[in-house]
N, C-alpha and C positions, 0 to 999 in steps of 0.2 A: 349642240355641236360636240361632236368627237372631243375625248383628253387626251392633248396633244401628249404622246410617250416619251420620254426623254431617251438619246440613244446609250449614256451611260449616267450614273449615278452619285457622282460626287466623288465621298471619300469611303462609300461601302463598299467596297472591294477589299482595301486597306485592314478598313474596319473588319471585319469577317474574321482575316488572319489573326487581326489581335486579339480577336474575343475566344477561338478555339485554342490558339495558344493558353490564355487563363487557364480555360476551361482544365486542358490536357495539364497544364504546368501545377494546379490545384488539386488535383486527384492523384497526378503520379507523387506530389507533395508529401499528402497525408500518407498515401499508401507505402513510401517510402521513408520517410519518420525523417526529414529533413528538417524542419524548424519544430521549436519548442510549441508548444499549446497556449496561447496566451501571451506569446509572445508577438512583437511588431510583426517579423513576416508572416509567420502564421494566420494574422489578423487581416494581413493587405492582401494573401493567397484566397483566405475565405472568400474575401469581402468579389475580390475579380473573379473569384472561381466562380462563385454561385450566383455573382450577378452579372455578371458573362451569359450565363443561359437566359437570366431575364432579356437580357439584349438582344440574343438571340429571337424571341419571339417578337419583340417591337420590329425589329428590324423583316422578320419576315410578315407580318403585317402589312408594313410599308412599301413592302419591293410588290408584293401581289396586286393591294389594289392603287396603287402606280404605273404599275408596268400592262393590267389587265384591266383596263375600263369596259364598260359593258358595251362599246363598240364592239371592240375587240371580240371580248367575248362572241357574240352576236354574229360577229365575221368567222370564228373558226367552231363555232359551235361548244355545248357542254362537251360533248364526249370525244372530241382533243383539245380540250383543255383538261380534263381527267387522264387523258393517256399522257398530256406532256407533265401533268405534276405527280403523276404516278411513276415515270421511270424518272422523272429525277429525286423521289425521294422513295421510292422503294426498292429498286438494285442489290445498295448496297447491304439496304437495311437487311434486308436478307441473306446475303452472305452472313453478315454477322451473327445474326437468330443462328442459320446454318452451325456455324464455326461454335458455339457456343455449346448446342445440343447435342453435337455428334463429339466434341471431345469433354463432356460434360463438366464445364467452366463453370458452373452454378449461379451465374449472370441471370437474376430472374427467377421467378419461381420452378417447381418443378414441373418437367414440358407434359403435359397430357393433350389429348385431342380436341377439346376444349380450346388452352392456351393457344395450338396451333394454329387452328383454325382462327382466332382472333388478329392474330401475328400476322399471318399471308391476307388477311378483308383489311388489315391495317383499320380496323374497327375496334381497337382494346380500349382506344383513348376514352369514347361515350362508355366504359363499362369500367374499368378503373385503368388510368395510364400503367403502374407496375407491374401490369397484366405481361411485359413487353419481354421478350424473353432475351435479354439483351442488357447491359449497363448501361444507363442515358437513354434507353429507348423510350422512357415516359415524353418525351419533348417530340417524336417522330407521332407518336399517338394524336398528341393534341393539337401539331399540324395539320395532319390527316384531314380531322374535325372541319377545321378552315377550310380545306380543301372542297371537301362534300357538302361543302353551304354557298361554295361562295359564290355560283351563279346566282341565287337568290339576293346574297348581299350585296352586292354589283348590282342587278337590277335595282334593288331598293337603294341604292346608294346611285344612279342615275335619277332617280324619280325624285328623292332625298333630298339628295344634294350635301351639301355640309351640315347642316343640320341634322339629319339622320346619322354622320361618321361622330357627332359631338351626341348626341345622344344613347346610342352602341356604346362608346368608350365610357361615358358617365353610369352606366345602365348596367354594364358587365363590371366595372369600377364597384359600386356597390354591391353586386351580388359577392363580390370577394370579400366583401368588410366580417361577417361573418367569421372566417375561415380565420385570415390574417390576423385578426385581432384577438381572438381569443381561442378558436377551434385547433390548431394546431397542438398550440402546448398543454391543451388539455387532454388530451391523449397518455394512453401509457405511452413508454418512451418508446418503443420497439414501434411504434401507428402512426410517428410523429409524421418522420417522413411520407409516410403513402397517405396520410391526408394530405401533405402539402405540397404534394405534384396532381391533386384532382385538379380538374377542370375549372372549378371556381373558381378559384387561387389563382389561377394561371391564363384565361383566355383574354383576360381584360387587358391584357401588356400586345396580344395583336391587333382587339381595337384600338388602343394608343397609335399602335404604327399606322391605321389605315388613318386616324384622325390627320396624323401628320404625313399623309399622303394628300391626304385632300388640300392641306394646307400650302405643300410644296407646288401643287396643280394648279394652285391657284395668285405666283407668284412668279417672273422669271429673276426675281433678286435674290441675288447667289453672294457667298461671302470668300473673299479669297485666302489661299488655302495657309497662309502663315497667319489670319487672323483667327481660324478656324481653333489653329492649335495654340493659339495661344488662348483663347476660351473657354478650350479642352483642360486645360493647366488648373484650374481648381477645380473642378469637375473631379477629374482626378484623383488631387488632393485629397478629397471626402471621402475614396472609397478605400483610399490606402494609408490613411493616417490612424496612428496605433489608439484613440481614441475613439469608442468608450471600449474597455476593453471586454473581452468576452472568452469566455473557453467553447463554449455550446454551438457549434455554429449554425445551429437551428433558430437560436435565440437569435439570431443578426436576419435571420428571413423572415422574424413574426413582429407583429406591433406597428403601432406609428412607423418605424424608424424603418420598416419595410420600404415602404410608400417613398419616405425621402431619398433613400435609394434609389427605387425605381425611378423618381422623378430625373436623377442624373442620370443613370444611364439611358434612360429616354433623351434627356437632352446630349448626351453623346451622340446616338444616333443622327438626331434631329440636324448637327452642326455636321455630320459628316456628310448626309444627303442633300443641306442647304452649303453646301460647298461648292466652289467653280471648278468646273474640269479642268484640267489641266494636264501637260507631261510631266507624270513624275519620274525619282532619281531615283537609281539602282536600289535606293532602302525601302520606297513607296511599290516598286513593282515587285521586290522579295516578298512586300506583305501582302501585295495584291493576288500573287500565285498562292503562298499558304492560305489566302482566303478562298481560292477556288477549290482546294483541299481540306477549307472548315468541314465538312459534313462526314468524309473520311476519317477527317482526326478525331473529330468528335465521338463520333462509335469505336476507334480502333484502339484508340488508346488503352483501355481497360485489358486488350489482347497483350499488345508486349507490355504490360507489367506483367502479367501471369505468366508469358517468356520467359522475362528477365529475372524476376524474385526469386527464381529456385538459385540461383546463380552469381547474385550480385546484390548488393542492401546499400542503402545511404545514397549521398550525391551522386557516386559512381553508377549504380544502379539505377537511379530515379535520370541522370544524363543520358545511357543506354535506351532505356527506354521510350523516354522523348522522339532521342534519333530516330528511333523504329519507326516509332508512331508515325513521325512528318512521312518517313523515307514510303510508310503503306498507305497514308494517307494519299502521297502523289501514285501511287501505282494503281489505287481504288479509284482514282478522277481519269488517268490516265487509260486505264485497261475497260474501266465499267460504268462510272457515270459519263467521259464523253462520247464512247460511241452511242449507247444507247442515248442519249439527251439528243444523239444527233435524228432518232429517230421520232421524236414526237415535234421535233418542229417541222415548220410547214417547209415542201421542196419550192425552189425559186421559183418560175416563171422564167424559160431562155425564148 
């Protein structure tokens, strides 16, 4: 039988906003020398900043194979379902490669024909994600990946069943032990990074989300949304408490102490998708718009800093910038992801 699609999703929409905010509020942070190194905010910036984009990937795991069961699939075919997850995630990505290389922002390595051509196949991810000629564009790469598999996984995950979504997550879970545990920091320091946005490291957080699709599929017990957040409350807690403390913020992405991480903001997601709909209040639909704007802020952000820095330094600066960021982010949803989004979904039937 067909997987009944839910017509929305809990509290992901919410969630979205708050995770690109980290994201944006953590970069323009460091970049603007706002808190001390080792100090508490700096420690709860890191901690939401970089595991914000963990989030990011569980959560787009979850919404894919949720929302796209291999009915589905089956009913609109592979090649629109690649045209609709192609203009909703390559548009914008491209303005920004654009905007990067023609005013030469050094976002990325240096552009050659090569790079280019990787950038517009949105193929960098299987070849190294910082291929991406862009700030944060390693995260667009290793979607991509998902993207160009997952008629295969959808089938196998119809045939499957849960078994095969707990197998995938345990199975890409171990391919990253490697990595996480000791390959990172064993690198010169200038490597750390572009090992630890490969592929390994990183694809096993969108198995998690589809485990926890299958698991939402397979349940209509929903939790309601003031219990939600109150079991958000130490969840929380762990990622923003000034304990253990750290300068290195690589050091808080590698080790054991990764994994515990991830396990919470997995289960952040987890509580926001096992949430009951409901109408929210002017604060829940403020974050629900910045959430339909995550994917604009998420690449724009690194723009107006480079605006604003010649111009302005410290809170004043890292404020401005922010503002920018949200105010491009709605013009990027507005002007370019929604017409275009409107063109890969199916026209009605009148």
């Amino acid at each position: 039988m067909p997987v009944k699609v839910p017509p929305r999703l809990g509290l992901l929409d919410p969630l979205r906003g708050i995770l690109a905010l980290c994201v944006a509020v953590y970069h323009l942070g460091v970049w603007f020398d706002i808190s001390q190194s080792g100090g508490g905010a700096n420690i709860a910036m890191a901690r939401l900043g970089n595991y914000s984009v963990s989030a990011f990937f569980v959560l787009s795991g979850f919404v894919l194979f949720r929302t796209t069961p291999w009915p589905r699939l089956q009913k609109e075919g592979p090649t629109r379902f690649w045209l609709r997850r192609f203009l909703r995630l390559a548009p914008v990505f491209y303005v920004v490669c654009a905007l990067n290389v023609a005013f030469h922002l050094g976002m990325g390595p240096e552009p050659s024909g090569r790079f280019i051509a990787e950038n517009l196949s949105l193929t960098f991810g299987a070849i190294h994600p910082n291929h991406a000629l862009v700030t944060g564009g390693w995260y667009v790469g290793l979607v991509a990946l998902l993207y160009f598999a997952y008629p295969a996984l959808a089938w196998l995950r119809e045939k499957g069943g849960l078994a095969f979504l707990v197998a995938l997550a345990l199975g890409l879970w171990a391919w990253s032990l490697p990595s996480t545990l000791h390959g990172v920091m064993a690198q010169e320091p200038w490597n750390r990074f572009h090992t630890y946005v490969m592929a390994p490291n990183q694809l096993f957080l969108l198995a998690w989300g589809a485990l926890l699709a299958g698991l939402h599929a397979r349940t209509e017990q929903r939790l309601d949304p003031k219990m939600t957040l109150l079991l958000a409350l130490p969840l929380v807690w762990v990622l923003i408490k000034p304990t253990p403390q750290f300068f290195d913020h690589l050091a808080v992405l590698t080790g054991w102490l990764r994994y515990r991480y991830l396990l919470v903001v997995t289960g952040l997601v987890a509580l926001a998708a096992f949430t009951r709909d409901g109408e929210p209040g002017w604060f829940g639909k403020g974050l629900a718009r910045l959430g339909a704007w995550s994917y604009g802020l998420y690449l724009l952000h690194p723009f107006t800093m480079k605006l604003v820095a010649p111009h302005g330094t410290g809170r004043l600066g890292f404020s401005l910038a922010l503002a920018l960021a949200i105010l491009a982010a709605w013009a990027a949803h507005r002007w370019i992801e929604e017409p275009l989004g409107r063109l890969g979904r199916p026209k009605e039937k009148r």
